[in-house]
C-alpha positions as CSV (number, residue, x, y, z in Angstrom):
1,X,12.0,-4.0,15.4
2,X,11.6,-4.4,11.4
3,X,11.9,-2.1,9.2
4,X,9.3,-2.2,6.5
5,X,10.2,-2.9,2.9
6,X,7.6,0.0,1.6
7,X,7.7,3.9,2.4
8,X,4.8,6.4,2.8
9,X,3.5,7.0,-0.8
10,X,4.4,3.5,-2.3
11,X,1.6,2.5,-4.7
12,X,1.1,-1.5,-4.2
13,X,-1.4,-4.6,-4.4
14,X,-2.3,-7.5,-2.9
15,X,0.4,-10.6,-4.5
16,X,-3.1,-12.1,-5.0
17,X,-4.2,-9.5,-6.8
18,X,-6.5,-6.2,-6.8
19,X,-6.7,-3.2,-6.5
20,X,-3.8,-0.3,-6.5
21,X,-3.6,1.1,-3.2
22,X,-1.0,3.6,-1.7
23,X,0.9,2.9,1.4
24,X,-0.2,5.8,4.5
25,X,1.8,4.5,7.0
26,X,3.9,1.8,8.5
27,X,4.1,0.0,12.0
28,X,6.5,-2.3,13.1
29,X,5.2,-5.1,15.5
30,X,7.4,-6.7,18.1
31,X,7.4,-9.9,16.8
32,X,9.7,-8.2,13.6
33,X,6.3,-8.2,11.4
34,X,5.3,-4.8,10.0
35,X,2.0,-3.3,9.3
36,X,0.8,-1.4,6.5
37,X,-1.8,0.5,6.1
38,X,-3.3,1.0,2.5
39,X,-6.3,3.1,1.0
40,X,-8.0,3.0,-2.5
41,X,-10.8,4.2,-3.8
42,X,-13.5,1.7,-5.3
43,X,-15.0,2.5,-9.0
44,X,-17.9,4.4,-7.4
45,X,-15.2,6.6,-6.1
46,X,-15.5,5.4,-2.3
47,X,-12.4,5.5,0.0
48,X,-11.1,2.2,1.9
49,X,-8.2,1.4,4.1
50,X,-7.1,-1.5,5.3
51,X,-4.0,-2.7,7.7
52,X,-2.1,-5.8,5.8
53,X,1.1,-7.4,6.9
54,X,3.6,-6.3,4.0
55,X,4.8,-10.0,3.4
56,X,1.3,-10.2,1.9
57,X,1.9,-6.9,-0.8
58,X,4.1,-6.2,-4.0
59,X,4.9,-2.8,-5.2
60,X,2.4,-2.5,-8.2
61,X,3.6,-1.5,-11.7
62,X,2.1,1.6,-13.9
63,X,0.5,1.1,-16.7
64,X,2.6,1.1,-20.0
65,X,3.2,4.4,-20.6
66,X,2.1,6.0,-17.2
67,X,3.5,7.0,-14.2
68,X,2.2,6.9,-10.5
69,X,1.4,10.5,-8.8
70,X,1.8,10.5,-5.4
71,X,-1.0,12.1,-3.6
72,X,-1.0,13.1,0.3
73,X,-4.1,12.3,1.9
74,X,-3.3,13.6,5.3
């Protein structure tokens, strides 16, 4: 089994683009590919998650001048 490239907490995006989302957990599939599950909010403040394979995210940068907080939604 594969160990994923993200951790718990890791604030990403797609590589195509959109919104920040923060990693909530990680599976490992048998065929080596790993899962991760991400959640966002929208602009009218409603929570999403989704499951993407992590070959399809990129660790997303702040903002000049800001930093990530790391917020546990569990």
């Amino acid at each position: 089994m594969s160990e994923s490239i993200f951790k718990m907490g890791d604030v990403v995006t797609l590589k195509s683009g959109g919104e920040q989302m923060v990693i909530q957990q990680t599976t490992p599939n048998s065929d080596g590919s790993v899962n991760c599950m991400c959640t966002w909010h929208d602009k009218e403040g409603k929570p999403h998650t989704v499951t993407y394979d992590e070959l399809s995210l990129r660790l997303a940068t702040p903002p000049k001048g800001r930093q990530f907080t790391a917020v546990n939604l569990t």
